[in-house]
C-alpha positions, -999 to +999 in steps of 0.1 A: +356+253-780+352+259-743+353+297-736+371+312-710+393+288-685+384+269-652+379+284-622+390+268-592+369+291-565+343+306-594+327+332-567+361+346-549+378+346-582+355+367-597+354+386-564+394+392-569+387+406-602+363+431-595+389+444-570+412+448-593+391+468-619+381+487-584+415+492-580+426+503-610+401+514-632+374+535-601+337+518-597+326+536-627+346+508-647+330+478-627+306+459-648+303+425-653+322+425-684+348+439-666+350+414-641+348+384-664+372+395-689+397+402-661+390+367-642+398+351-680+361+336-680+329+337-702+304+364-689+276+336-683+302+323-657+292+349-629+253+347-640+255+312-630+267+319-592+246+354-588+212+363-601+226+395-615+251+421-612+240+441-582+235+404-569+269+399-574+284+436-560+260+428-529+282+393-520+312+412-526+304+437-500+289+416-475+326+393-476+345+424-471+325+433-446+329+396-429+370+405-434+366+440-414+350+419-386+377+396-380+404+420-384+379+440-353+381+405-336+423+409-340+423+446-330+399+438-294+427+412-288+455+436-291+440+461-263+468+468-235+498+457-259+515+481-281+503+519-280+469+529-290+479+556-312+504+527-332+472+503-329+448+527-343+473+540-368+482+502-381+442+493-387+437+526-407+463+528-428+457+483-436+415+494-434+415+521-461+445+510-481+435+477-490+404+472-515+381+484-486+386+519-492+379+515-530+346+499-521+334+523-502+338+546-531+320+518-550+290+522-526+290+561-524+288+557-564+262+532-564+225+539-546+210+511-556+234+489-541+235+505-506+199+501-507+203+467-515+226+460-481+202+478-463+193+446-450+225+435-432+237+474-425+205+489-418+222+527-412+247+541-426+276+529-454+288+494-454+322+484-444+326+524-429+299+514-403+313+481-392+353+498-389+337+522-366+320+494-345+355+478-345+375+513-333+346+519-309+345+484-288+389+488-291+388+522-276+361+511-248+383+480-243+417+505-241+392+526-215+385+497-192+422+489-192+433+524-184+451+535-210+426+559-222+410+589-200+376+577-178+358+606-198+370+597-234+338+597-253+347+567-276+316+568-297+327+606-309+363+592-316+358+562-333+338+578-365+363+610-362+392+586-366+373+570-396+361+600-415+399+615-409+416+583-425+388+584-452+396+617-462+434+611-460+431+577-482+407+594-506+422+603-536+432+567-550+445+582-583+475+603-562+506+581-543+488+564-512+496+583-482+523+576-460+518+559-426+532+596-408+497+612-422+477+587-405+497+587-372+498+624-368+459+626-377+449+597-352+477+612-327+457+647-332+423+634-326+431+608-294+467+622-281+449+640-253+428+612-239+458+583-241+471+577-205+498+550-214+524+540-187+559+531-192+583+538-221+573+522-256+603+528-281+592+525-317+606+540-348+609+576-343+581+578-319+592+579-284+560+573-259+563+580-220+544+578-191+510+598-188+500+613-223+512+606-249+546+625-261+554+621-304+589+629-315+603+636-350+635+625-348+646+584-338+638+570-305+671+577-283 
């Protein structure tokens, strides 16, 4: 009898899997037993789609990565709406609390397969490096428009605001942190370079003209 069951999408089924065992289990759990048994397939399944295991964590990566990119290509696109600090807060807190966050802990845990990627992120960690391309280009953008001081040194902020939310996102066996921690870290780090105009009411947070001005209380 046929073992496992049919997969629809064999590659981003098995992909799903492996961030669930990410997820739940940490990235010492992840092996290719793992993944198979949680996708419901035989373990040959994944050997005939990848040449091996690190083969298969490498695709993985390099799709996330491809995901991070387009949300960058959304973020770029929503420079001069909104406020920066509720921009910059909303792609942190949806960056490190979706599976991204858990595979960077994957790649700190595994040399071999940072070295592996070496060849499409030639410096630095996968995922981490491409978010703070993303924040750096938003933050020039948010410069050019004038909601952000001339002298704002963009490539300082943009891997300040990333190692911040990493830290803050860290410990994946805790509650995820609220959406508050983020804002008052990214509202600590870029509050004094933010030149909005006008009056932006959101929930609790009251924004006015010049720099920006957080509240604790509702927006009156």
């Amino acid at each position: 009898m046929p073992t496992g069951v049919a997969l629809r999408d064999p590659r981003e089924q098995l992909f799903e899997a492996a961030e669930r065992v990410l997820l739940r289990d940490g990235p010492h759990a992840l092996t290719s037993r793992a993944v198979t048994t949680e996708a419901g397939c035989a373990k040959g399944v994944l050997h005939r789609h990848f040449t091996d295991f690190d083969a298969f964590l490498a695709e993985l990566v390099r799709d996330r990565v491809g995901r991070v990119r387009a949300q960058a290509d959304t973020l770029l696109a929503a420079a001069g709406s909104g406020t920066v600090i509720g921009n910059l807060t909303g792609v942190l807190t949806e960056l490190f609390g979706s599976v991204a966050g858990a595979i960077v802990g994957l790649l700190i845990f595994r040399d071999d397969l940072r070295a592996r990627l070496r060849e499409t992120t030639p410096v630095g960690i996968p995922i981490l490096s491409e978010a703070a391309a993303m924040l750096t280009a938003y933050l020039a953008r948010e410069r050019e428009l004038g909601r952000l001081d001339a002298a704002a040194d963009v490539d300082v902020l943009a891997p300040t605001l990333i190692g911040s939310a990493h830290l803050i996102h860290a410990d994946r066996t805790g509650a995820p942190p609220e959406a508050a921690a983020v804002r008052k870290a990214v509202t600590a780090i870029v509050g004094g370079v933010v030149r909005e105009t006008g009056v932006v009411r959101e929930t609790g947070v009251v924004r006015e003209t010049g720099v920006v001005r957080e509240t604790e209380g509702e927006a009156g």
